[in-house]
C-alpha positions as CSV (number, residue, x, y, z in Angstrom):
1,X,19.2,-52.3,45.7
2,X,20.9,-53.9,48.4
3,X,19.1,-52.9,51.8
4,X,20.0,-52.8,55.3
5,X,18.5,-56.1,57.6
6,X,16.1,-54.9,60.3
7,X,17.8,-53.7,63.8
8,X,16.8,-51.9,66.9
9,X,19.0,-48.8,67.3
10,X,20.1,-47.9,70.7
11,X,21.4,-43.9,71.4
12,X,23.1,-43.8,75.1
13,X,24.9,-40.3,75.7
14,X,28.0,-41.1,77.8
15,X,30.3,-44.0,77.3
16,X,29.4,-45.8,80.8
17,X,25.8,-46.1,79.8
18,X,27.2,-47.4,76.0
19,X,29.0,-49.8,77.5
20,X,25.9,-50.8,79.8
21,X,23.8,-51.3,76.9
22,X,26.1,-53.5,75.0
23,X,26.3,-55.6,78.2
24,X,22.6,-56.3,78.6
25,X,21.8,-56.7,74.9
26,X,24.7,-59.3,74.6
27,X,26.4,-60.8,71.5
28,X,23.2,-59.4,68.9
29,X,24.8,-55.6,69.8
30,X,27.0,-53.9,68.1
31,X,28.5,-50.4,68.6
32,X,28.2,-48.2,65.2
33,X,29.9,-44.9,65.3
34,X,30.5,-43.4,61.6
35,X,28.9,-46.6,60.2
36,X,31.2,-46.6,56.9
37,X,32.1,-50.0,57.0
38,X,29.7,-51.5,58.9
39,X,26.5,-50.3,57.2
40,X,27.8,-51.9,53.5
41,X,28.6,-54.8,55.2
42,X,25.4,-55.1,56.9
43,X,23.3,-54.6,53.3
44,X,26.1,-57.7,51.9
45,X,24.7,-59.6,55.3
46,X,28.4,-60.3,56.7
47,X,27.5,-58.5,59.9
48,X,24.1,-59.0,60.5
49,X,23.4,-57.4,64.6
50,X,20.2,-56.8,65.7
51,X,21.0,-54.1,67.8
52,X,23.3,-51.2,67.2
53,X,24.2,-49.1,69.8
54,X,25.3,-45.7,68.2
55,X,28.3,-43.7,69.6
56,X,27.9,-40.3,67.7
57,X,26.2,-38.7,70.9
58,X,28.6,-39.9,73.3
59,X,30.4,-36.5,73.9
60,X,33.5,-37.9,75.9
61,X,34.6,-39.7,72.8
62,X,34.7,-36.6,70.6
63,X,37.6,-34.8,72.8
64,X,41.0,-34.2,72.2
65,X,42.9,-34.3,75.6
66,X,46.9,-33.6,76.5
67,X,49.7,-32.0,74.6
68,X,52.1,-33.2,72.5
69,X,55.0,-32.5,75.1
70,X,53.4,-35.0,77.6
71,X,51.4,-37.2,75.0
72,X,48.1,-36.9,73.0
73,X,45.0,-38.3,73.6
74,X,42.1,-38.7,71.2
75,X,38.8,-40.1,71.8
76,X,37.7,-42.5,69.9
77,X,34.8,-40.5,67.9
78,X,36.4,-38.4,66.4
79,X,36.3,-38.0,63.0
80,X,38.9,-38.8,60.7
81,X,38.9,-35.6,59.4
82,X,38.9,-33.7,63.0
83,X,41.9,-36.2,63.7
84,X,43.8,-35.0,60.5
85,X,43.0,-31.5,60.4
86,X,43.5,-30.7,64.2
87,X,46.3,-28.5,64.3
88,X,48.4,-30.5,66.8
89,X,48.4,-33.8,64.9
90,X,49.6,-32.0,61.6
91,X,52.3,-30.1,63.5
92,X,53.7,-32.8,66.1
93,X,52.3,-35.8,64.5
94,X,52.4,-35.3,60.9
95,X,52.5,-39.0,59.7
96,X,49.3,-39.9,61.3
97,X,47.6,-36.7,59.4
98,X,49.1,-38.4,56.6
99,X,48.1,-41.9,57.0
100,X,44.4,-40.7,58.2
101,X,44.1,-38.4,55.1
102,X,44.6,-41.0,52.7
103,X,41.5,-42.6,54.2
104,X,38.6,-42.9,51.7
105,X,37.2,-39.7,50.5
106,X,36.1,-36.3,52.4
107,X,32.9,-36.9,52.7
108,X,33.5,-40.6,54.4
109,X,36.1,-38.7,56.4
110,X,33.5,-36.4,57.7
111,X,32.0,-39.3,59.3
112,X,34.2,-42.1,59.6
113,X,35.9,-42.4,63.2
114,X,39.6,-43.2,64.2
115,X,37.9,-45.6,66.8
116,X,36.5,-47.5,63.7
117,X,39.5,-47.5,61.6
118,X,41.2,-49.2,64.1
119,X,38.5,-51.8,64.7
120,X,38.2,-51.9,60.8
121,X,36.7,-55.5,59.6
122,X,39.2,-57.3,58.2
123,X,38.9,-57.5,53.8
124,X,38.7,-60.5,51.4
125,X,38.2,-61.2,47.1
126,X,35.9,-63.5,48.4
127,X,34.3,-62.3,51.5
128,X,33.8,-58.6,50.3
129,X,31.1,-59.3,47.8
130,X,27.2,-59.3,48.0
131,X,25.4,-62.3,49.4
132,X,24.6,-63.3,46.0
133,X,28.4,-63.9,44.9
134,X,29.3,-65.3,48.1
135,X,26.3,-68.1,48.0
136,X,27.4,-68.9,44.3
137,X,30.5,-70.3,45.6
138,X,29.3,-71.8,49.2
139,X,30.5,-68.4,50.9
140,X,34.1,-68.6,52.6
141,X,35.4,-69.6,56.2
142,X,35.4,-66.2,57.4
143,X,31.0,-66.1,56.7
144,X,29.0,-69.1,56.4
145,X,31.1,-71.2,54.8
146,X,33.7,-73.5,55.6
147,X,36.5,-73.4,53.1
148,X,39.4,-70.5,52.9
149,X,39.2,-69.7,49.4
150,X,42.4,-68.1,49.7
151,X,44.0,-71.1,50.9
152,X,41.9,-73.9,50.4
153,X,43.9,-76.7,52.7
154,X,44.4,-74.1,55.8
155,X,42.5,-73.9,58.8
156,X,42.5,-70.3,59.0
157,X,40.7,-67.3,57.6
158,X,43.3,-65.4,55.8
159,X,41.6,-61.9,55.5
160,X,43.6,-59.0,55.5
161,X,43.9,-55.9,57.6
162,X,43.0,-52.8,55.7
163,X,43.0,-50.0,58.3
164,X,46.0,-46.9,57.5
165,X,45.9,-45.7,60.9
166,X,46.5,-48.8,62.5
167,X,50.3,-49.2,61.3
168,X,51.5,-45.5,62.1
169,X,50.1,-45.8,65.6
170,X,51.8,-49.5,65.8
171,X,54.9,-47.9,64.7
172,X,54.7,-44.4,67.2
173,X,53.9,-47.1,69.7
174,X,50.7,-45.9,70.6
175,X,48.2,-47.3,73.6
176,X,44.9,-47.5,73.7
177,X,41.9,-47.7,76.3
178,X,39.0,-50.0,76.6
179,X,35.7,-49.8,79.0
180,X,33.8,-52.6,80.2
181,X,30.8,-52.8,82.5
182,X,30.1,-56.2,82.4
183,X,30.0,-58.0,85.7
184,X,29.5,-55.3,87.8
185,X,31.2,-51.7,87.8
186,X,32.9,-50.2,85.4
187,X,36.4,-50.9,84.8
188,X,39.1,-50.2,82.3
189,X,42.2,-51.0,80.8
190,X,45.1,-49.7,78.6
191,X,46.9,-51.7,76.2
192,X,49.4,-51.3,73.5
193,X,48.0,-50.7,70.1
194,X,50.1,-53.7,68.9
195,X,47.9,-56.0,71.4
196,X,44.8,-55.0,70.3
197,X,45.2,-57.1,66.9
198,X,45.7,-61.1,66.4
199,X,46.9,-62.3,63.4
200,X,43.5,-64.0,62.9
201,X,40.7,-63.1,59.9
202,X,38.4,-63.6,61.5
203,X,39.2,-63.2,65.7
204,X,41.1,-60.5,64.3
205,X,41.0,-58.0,67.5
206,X,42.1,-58.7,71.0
207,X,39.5,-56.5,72.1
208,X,36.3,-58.2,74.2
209,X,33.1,-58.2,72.8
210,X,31.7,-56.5,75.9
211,X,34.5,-53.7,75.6
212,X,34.5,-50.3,74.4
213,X,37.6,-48.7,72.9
214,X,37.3,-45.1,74.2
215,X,40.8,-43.5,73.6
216,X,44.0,-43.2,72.0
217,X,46.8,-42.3,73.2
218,X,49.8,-40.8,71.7
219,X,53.4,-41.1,73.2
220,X,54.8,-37.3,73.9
221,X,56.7,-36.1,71.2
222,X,60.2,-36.7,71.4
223,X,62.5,-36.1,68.1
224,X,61.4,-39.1,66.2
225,X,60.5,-39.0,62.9
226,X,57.7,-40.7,61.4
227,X,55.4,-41.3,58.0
228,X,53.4,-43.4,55.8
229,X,53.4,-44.9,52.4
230,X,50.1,-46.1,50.6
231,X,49.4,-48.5,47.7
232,X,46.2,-48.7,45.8
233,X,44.7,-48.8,42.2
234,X,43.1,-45.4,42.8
235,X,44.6,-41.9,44.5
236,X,41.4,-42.2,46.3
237,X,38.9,-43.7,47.9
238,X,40.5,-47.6,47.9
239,X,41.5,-49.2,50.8
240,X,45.1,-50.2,51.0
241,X,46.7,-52.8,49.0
242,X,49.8,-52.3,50.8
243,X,50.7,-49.7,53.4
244,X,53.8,-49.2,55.3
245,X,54.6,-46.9,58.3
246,X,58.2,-45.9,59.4
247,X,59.1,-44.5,62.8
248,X,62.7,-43.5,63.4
249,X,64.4,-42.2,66.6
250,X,67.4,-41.1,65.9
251,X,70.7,-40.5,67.8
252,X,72.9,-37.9,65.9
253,X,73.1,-39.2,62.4
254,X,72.4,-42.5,63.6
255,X,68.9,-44.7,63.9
256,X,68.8,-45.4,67.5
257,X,65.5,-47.4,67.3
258,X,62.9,-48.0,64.6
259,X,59.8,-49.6,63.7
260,X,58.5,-50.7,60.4
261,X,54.9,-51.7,59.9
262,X,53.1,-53.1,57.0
263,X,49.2,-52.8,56.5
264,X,47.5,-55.3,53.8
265,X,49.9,-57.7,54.3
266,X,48.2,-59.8,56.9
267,X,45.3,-60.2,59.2
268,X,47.0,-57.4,61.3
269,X,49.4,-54.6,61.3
270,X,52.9,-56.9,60.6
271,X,56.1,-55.5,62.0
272,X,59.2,-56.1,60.0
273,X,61.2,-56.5,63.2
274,X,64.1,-58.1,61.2
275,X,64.9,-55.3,59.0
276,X,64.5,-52.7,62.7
277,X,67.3,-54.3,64.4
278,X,69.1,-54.2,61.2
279,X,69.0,-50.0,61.6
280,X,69.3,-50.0,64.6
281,X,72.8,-48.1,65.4
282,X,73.1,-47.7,62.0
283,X,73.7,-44.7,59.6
284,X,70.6,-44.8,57.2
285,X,72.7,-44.3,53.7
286,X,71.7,-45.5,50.7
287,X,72.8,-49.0,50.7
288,X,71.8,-49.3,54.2
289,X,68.1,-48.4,53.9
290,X,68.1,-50.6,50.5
291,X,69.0,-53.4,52.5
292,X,67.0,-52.6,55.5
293,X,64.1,-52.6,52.6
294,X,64.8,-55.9,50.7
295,X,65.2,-57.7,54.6
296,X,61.8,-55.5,54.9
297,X,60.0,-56.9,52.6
298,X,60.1,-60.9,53.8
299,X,57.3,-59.7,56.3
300,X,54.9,-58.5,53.7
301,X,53.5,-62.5,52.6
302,X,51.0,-61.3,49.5
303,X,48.5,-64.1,49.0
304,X,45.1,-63.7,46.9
305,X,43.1,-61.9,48.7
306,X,43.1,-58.3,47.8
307,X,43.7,-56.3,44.2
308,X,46.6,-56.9,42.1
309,X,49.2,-59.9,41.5
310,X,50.5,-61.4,44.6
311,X,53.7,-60.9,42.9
312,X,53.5,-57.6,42.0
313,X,52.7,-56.8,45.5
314,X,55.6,-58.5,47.0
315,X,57.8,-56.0,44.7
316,X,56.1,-53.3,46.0
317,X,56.5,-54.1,49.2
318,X,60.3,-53.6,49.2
319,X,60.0,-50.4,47.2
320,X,57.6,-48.5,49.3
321,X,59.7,-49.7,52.2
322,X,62.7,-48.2,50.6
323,X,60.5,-44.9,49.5
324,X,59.7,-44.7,53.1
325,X,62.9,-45.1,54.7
326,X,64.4,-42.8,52.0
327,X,62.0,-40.1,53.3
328,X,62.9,-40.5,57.1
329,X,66.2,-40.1,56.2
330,X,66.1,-37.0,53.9
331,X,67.5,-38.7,50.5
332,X,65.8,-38.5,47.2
333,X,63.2,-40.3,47.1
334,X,62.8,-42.0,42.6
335,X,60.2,-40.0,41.0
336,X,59.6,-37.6,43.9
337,X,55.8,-36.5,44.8
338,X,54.4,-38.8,42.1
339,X,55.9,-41.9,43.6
340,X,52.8,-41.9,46.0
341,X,50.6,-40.2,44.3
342,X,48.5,-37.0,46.0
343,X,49.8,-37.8,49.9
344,X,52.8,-35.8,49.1
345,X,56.3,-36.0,50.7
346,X,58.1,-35.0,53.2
347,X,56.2,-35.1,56.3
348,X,57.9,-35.9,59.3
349,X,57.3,-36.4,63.1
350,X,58.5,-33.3,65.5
């Protein structure tokens, strides 16, 4: 039985005295909201803090603020499955109900955060495993070791970005806000969600260790349309081998802007702004979006580090791209609801 190391747990009640608390216990804290992924890696030893400092009774962070005329806001604690089932994020922002439903299972949902999904550790073959494994092969760049097993002769830690949330917000070109007390007062900033990620396995959030994302905020809702496509070996419960979010503004029958972003593909959510200003102006027919996919899919770089062939995976890429951009536009999409499994179709932005 793989236990958890031995930690001091810290409970402050708003997000001011969190953020205090993080700043006097220094780089041994660690917030823990839901816990989902951070408790497993803890009992593997990747994250090893000796303090946690729990969000779960920090009120402020469990509120939905706004409308979707002016913009959403959602606190960081809530729960994936308050986030997906709250009626104003299935009506106005459907593809991000999508993307968080296909999170995990219900009862992970229940207490897994959007906060956390966004800060979601970064995934490896060879880092994912239990201390055990990882010593039998001298462990791996991104934990105790000094070799990339991924790539062997680079530099770099080549872990992957697993969250689904993360890409849909990229792509609706959402913002979020982060608290910091240290030095003094406290003080905050807002950032696009893009900017929060560096393409980095292991530095893999711009985020500063003494910070606190507290909220996320949602542009206002005007006429684009928006979903999510997810690949994995199960219909539940697996993380993403590949996912890819579409956002599509459109201008009559044409795309005035849009945004593709890939999830699995790379250390963070990866844009394919190629195959965006390909659309852009353009009527999305069927040759069109099949070419916007196949220019698409050059951003999706599949390397060994997550299930399946890297091959296989770079196929994929360019036919979930297509499935998704098919969707946005209203065509067909090849073997309708099954194509994706149990998220269903249809589902677009207001």
């Amino acid at each position: 039985m793989m236990r958890l190391p031995p930690f001091r747990y810290r409970a402050p009640r708003t997000v001011t005295e969190a953020a205090r608390i993080l700043a006097g216990e220094g780089p041994q804290a660690q917030f823990v909201a839901g816990g989902t992924d951070l408790f497993p890696n803890m009992k593997r030893r990747q994250q090893t803090p000796k303090v946690l400092v729990g969000l779960r009774g920090v009120a402020d962070l469990r509120r939905t603020r706004g409308e979707p005329a002016s913009g959403l806001i959602l606190g960081s604690g809530l729960t994936l499955t308050e986030v997906c089932e709250d009626a104003r994020v299935r009506s106005h922002y459907a593809g991000l109900a999508r993307a968080v439903r296909s999170i995990s299972t219900p009862l992970l949902r229940n207490t897994g955060t959007i906060g956390g999904n966004l800060c979601l550790d970064t995934r490896c073959n060879y880092y994912n495993q239990t201390y055990e494994w990882r010593q039998a092969i001298s462990f791996c760049l991104k934990k105790d070791g000094n070799t990339c097993w991924v790539a062997p002769g680079s530099p770099r830690c080549w872990a992957v970005s697993s969250s689904d949330a993360a890409p849909l917000l990229v792509a609706l070109g959402a913002s979020v806000t982060l608290l910091s007390v240290a030095g003094g007062g406290a003080r905050t900033r807002t950032l696009p969600l893009e900017d929060l990620y560096r393409d980095d396995g292991i530095d893999y959030l711009g985020k500063r260790p003494d910070e606190l994302l507290t909220d996320i905020l949602l542009p206002a809702v005007n006429g684009w349309r928006a979903t999510y496509w997810k690949l994995r070996r199960r219909g539940a419960f697996d993380f993403p081998v590949l996912g890819v979010a579409g956002c599509l503004y459109f201008e009559g029958k044409r795309v005035r802007e849009a945004r593709i972003v890939f999830g699995g593909v790379a250390s963070h959510p990866r844009r394919a702004r190629e195959a965006e200003a390909f659309l852009a102006g353009k009527e999305p027919t069927e040759e069109t979006i099949r070419e916007a996919a196949s220019i698409a899919s050059r951003a999706a770089k599949a390397l060994d580090n997550t299930d399946f062939a890297m091959g296989w995976r770079k196929k994929m890429a360019q036919v979930y791209a297509e499935r998704m951009l098919r969707e946005l536009a209203g065509l067909p999409i090849p073997g309708g609801e099954l194509a994706q499994g149990p998220l269903g179709a249809g589902v677009y932005g207001a």
